[in-house]
N, C-alpha and C positions, 0 to 999 in steps of 0.2 A: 593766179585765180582763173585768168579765162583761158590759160592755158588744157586747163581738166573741163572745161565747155567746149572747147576745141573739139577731144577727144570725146567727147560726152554724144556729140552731134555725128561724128564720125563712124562711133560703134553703131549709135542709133540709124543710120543711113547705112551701115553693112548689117544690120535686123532686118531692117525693110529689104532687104534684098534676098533674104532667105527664104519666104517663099514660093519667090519667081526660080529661085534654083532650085529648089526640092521639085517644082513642079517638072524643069528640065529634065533633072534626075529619074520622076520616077517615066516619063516618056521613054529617056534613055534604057532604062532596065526592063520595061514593057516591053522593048524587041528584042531585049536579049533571051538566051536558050543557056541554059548550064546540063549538064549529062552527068549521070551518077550510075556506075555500075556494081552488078554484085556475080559472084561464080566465076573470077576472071573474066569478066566480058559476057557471059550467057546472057544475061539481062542487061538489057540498055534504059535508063528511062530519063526521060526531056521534060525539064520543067520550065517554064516563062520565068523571066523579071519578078513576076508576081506570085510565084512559088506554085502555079496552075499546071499540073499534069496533063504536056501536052502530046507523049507520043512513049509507047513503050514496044523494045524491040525484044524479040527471044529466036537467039538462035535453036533451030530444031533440034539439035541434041538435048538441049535444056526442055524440049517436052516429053519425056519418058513418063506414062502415064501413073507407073510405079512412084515417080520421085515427084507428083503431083503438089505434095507438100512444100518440100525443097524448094520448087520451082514459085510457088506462091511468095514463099519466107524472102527468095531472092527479088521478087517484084517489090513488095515492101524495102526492102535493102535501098534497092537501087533506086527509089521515087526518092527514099526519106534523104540520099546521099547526095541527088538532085537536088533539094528542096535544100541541104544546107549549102548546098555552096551557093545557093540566089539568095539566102539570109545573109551570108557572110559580104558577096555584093554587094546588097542593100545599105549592112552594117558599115564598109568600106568609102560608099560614097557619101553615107549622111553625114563621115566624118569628115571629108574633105567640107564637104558645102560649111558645117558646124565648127571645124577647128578641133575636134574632138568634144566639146562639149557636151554633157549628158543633160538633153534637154524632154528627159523623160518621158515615157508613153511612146515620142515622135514614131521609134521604129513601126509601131501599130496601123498610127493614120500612116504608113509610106508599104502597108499592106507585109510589112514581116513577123 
């Protein structure tokens, strides 16, 4: 019997520490940068931890004023390609912190 209050007190003491690690977490992913490209490389685009578009690169071939379209379609491409790989980050360490547990919504407040 007080072996399962043992364990009771235990989980509850690795609760209370989640979080001060979430909060780790998102500082951690706040400096990170993920890059997503689209056109073999013509567009470069850099998004933060926080999935924030922070820098998009286009080599000059990639502006031909004719393939104006194209070149738009690839900017899209390459943000939204950035933007998953910072979700999948995101997704990655809440499970380390979580154990895997789906503690619903969490991914939203951690800004994914």
């Amino acid at each position: 019997m007080f072996g399962s209050l043992g364990n009771m007190a235990s989980l509850l003491k690795q609760a209370q520490e989640i979080p001060k690690q979430l909060k780790q977490m998102q500082e951690r992913l706040a400096a990170m940068t993920f890059e997503g490209d689209a056109g073999g490389g013509l567009v470069v685009a850099t998004v933060s931890g926080k999935s924030d578009l922070v820098k998009i690169q286009i080599k000059p071939e990639a502006m031909k004023p004719e393939d104006r379209e194209m070149l738009e379609d690839m900017i899209v491409a390459a943000a939204s390609a950035a933007a998953a790989k910072a979700r999948q980050a995101v997704e990655q360490e809440t499970a380390k912190i979580t154990g895997g547990l789906n503690l619903g919504g969490l991914q939203g407040l951690l800004g994914g």
